[in-house]
C-alpha positions as CSV (number, residue, x, y, z in Angstrom):
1,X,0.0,0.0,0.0
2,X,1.1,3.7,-1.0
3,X,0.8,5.7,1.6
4,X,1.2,8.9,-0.8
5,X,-1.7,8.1,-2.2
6,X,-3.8,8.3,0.6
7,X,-6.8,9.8,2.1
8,X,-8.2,11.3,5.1
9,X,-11.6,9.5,6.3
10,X,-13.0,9.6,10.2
11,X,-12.4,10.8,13.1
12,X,-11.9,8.6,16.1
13,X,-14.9,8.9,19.1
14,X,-13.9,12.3,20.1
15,X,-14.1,13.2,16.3
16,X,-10.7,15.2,17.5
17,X,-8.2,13.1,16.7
18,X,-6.9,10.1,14.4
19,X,-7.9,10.5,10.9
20,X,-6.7,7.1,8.8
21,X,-4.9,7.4,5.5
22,X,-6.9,5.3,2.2
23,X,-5.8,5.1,-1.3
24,X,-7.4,7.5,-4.0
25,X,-7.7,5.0,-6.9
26,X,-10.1,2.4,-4.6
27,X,-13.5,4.2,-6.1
28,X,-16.4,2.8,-5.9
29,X,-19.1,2.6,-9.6
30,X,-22.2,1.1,-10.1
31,X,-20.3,-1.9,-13.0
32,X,-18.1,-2.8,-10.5
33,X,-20.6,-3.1,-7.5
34,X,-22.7,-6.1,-6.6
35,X,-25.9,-4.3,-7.7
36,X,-27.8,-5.3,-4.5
37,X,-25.1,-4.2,-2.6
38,X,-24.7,-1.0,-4.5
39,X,-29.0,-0.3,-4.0
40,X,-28.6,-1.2,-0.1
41,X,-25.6,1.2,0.3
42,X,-27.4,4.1,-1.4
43,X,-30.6,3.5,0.6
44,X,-29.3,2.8,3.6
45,X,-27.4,6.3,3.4
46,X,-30.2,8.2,1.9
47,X,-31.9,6.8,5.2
48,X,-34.6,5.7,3.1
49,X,-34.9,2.2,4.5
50,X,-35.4,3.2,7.8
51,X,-38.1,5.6,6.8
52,X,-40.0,5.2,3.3
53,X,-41.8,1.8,2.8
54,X,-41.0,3.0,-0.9
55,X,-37.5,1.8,-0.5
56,X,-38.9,-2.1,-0.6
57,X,-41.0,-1.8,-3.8
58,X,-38.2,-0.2,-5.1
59,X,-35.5,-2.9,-4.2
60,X,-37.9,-5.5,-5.4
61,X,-38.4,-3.5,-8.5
62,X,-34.4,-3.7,-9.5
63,X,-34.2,-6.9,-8.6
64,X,-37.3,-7.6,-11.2
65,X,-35.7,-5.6,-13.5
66,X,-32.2,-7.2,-13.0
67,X,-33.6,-10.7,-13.1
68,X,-35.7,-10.1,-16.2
69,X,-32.4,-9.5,-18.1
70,X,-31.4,-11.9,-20.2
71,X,-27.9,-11.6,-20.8
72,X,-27.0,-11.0,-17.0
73,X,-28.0,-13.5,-14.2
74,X,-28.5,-12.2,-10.9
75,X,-29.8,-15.5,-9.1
76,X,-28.4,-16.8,-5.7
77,X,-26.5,-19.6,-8.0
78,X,-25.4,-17.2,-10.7
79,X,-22.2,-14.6,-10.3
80,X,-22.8,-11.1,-10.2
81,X,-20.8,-8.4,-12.3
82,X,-18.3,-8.1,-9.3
83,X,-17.8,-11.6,-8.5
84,X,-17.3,-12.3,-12.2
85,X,-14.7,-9.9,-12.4
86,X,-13.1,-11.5,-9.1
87,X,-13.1,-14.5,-11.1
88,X,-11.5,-12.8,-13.8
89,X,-8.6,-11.4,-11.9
90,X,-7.8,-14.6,-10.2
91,X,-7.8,-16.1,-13.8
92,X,-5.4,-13.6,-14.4
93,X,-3.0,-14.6,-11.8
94,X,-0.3,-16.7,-11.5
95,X,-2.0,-18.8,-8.8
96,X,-5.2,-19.2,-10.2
97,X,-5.7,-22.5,-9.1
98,X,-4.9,-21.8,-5.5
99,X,-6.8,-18.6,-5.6
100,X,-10.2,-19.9,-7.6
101,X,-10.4,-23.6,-5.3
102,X,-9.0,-22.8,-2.2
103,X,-10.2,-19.2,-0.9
104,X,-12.9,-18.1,-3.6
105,X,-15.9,-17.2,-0.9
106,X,-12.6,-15.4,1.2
107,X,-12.1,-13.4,-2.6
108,X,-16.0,-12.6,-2.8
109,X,-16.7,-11.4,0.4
110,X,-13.3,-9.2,0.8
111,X,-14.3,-7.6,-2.6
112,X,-17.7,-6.5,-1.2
113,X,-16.5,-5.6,2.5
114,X,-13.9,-3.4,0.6
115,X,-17.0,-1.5,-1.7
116,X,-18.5,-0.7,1.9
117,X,-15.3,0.1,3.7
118,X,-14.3,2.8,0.8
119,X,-17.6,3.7,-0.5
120,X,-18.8,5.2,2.5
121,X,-15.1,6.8,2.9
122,X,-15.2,8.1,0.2
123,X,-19.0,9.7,0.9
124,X,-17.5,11.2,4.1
125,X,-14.6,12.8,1.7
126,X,-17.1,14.5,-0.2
127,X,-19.0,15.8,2.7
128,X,-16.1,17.2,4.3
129,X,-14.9,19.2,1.1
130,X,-18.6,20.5,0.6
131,X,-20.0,21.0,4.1
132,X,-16.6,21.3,6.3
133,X,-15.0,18.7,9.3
134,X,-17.3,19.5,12.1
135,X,-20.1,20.2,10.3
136,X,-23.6,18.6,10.7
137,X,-23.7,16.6,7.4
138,X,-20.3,14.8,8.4
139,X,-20.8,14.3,11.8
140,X,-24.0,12.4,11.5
141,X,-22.0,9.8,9.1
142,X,-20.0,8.5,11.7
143,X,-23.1,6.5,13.2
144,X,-22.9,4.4,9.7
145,X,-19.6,4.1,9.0
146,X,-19.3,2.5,12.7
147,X,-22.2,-0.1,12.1
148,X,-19.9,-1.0,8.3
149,X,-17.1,-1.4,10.0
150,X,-18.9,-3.5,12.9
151,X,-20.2,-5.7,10.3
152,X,-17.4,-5.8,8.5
153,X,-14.9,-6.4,11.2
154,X,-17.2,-9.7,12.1
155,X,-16.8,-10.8,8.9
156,X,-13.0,-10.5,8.7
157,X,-12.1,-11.6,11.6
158,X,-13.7,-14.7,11.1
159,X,-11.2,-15.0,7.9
160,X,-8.3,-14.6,9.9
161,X,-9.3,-17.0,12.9
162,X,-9.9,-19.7,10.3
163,X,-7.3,-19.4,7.8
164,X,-4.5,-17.2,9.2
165,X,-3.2,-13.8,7.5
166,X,-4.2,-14.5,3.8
167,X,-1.1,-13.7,1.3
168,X,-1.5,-11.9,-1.9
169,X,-1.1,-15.1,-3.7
170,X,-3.7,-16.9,-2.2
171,X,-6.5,-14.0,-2.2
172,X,-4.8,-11.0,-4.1
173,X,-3.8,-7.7,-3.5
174,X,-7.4,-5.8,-2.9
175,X,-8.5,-9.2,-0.6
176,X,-4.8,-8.8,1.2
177,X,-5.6,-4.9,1.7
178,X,-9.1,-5.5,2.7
179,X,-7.5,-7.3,5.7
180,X,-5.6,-4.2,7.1
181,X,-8.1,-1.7,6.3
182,X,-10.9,-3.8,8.5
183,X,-8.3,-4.2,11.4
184,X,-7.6,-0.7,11.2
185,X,-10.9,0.6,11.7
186,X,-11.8,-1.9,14.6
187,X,-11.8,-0.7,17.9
188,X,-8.0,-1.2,19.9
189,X,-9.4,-4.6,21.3
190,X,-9.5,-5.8,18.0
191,X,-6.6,-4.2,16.8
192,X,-4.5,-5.2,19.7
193,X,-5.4,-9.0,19.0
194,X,-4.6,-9.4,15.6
195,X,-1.3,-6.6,15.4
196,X,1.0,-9.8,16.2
197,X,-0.9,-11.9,13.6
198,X,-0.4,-9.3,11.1
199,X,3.7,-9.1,12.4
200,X,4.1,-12.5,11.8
201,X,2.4,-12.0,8.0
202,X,4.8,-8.7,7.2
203,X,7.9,-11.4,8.0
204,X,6.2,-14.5,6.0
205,X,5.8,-11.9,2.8
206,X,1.7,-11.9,3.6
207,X,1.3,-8.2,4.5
208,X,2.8,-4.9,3.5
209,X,4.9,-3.2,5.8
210,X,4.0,0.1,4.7
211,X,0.3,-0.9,6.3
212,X,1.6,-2.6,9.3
213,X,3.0,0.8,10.3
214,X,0.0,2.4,10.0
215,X,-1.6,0.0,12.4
216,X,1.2,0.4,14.6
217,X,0.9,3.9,15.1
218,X,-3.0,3.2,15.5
219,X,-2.6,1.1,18.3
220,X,-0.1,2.8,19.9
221,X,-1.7,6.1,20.3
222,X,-4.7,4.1,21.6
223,X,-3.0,3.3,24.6
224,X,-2.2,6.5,25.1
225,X,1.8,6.4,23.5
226,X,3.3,8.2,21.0
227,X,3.0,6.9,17.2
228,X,6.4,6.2,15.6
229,X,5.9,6.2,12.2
230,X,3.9,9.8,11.8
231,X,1.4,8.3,10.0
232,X,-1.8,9.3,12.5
233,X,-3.3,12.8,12.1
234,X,-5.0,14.7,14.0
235,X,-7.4,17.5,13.5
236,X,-7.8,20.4,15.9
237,X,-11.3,21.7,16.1
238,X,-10.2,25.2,17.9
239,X,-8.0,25.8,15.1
240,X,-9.7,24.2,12.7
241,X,-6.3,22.6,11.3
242,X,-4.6,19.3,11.0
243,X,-1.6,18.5,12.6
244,X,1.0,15.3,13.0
245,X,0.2,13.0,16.2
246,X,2.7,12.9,18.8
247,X,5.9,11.2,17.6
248,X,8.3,9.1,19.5
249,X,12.4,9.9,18.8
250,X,10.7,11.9,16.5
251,X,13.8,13.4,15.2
252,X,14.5,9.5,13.2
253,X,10.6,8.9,12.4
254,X,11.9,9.3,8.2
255,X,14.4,6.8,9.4
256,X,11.8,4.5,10.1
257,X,9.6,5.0,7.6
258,X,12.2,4.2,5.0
259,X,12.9,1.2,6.2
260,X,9.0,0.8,5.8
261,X,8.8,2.1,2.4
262,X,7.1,5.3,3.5
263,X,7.6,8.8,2.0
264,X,9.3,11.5,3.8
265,X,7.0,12.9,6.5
266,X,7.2,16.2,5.2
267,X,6.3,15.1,1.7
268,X,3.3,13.4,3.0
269,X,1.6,15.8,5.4
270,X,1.4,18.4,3.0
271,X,-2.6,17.0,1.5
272,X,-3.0,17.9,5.0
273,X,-1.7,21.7,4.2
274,X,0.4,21.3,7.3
275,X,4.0,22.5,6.6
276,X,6.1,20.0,8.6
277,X,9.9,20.8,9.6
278,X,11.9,17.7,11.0
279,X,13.5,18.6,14.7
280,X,17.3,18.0,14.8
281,X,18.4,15.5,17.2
């Protein structure tokens, strides 16, 4: 994972602090969506489902409309567009026997966790930009992204306590990121349990460590340390700016995130606007 290339998406409970770090080019479109999914997203955040009967008849509608087609199957034993195109990329691959016998239903379900998990990102992104970071439209957003990411961190973790720390080989690259990006949204308990899990798959060649940093720094400014790698920022609602979490030895963090792969701190801080100078030793 590029951490250049990057965005900002929540704040932590205090909606003060911790903003995490996602990747531009993982957008969301209706061709690449499981179409049920896609409607259930868009209702769900339109809070339509919750308060228009009109949202069923229109769900049953689409699906009516998607079944009729005949050059697309939308059944419960047929693929939809984004499963197909799972299949496709694992095809693709080097391993596609491993990837298409062993840890399909793993591939299928991280490709639609990681539509949620980005799509609503994504949404929040948008609503920052237009309405502003502590303004009404974002803050009532965090209430869903929490319930994804419960969902989705149920879903995940049950993937890791059965198989282990999935490699790129055996589920792919956007499968192997969905991993991280679910852990790091969890709440510390989670991320606390499965940081030595995801140690052990940085040294077996299974994880990045460019994203094991991230969730590093995550956990470690949970507990109330300083982050090492100066990946964490925070936002200051009395100045209405970002800034750089605390930093342990703070004058070597582009040390360490060399070794990491990570780009100079003050390279990567400036989406923030925040002008960062490195203290000398």
């Amino acid at each position: 994972m590029i951490e250049a290339n990057h965005r900002v998406t929540e704040n932590t409970e205090n909606h003060g602090a911790i903003c995490e770090i996602y990747s531009y080019h993982l957008f969301i479109n209706l061709q690449s969506h499981n179409i049920f999914d896609f409607i259930k997203f868009h209702l769900f955040r339109s809070k339509l489902v919750l308060k228009k009967v009109f949202s069923i008849f229109l769900v049953l509608f689409l699906i009516l409309s998607c079944g009729s087609n005949s050059n697309k199957k939308y059944g419960s034993d047929a693929m939809t567009p984004s499963e197909d195109s799972a299949f496709q990329a694992c095809k693709k691959s080097k391993e596609t026997p491993n990837l298409r016998a062993n840890y399909v239903n793993e591939i299928l379900v991280l490709d639609s966790i990681l539509h949620y998990d980005q799509g609503i990102r994504i949404e929040l992104d948008l609503r920052i930009r237009a309405h502003g970071q502590q303004s009404k439209e974002v803050q009532e957003l965090f209430g869903l992204i929490r319930y994804i990411d419960s969902v989705n961190c149920i879903k995940v973790t049950k993937i890791l306590d059965e198989h282990g720390w999935l490699g790129i080989n055996e589920i792919g690259s956007s499968g192997n990121t969905t991993l991280f990006l679910v852990i790091q949204h969890s709440d510390l308990r989670v991320q606390e349990k499965y940081l030595p899990m995801m140690r052990q798959a940085v040294e077996d060649g299974n994880a990045e460590a460019s994203s094991l940093a991230l969730l590093e720094d995550r956990v470690l400014l949970g507990q109330g340390k300083k982050q090492l790698y100066g990946s964490q920022i925070e936002y200051d609602p009395l100045t209405l700016k970002y800034l750089v979490s605390p930093i342990e030895d703070e004058p070597n963090v582009n040390k360490r995130r060399a070794e990491v792969g990570l780009d100079p701190l003050e390279d990567y801080v400036k989406i923030w606007g925040i002008e960062y100078v490195l203290p000398k030793e």
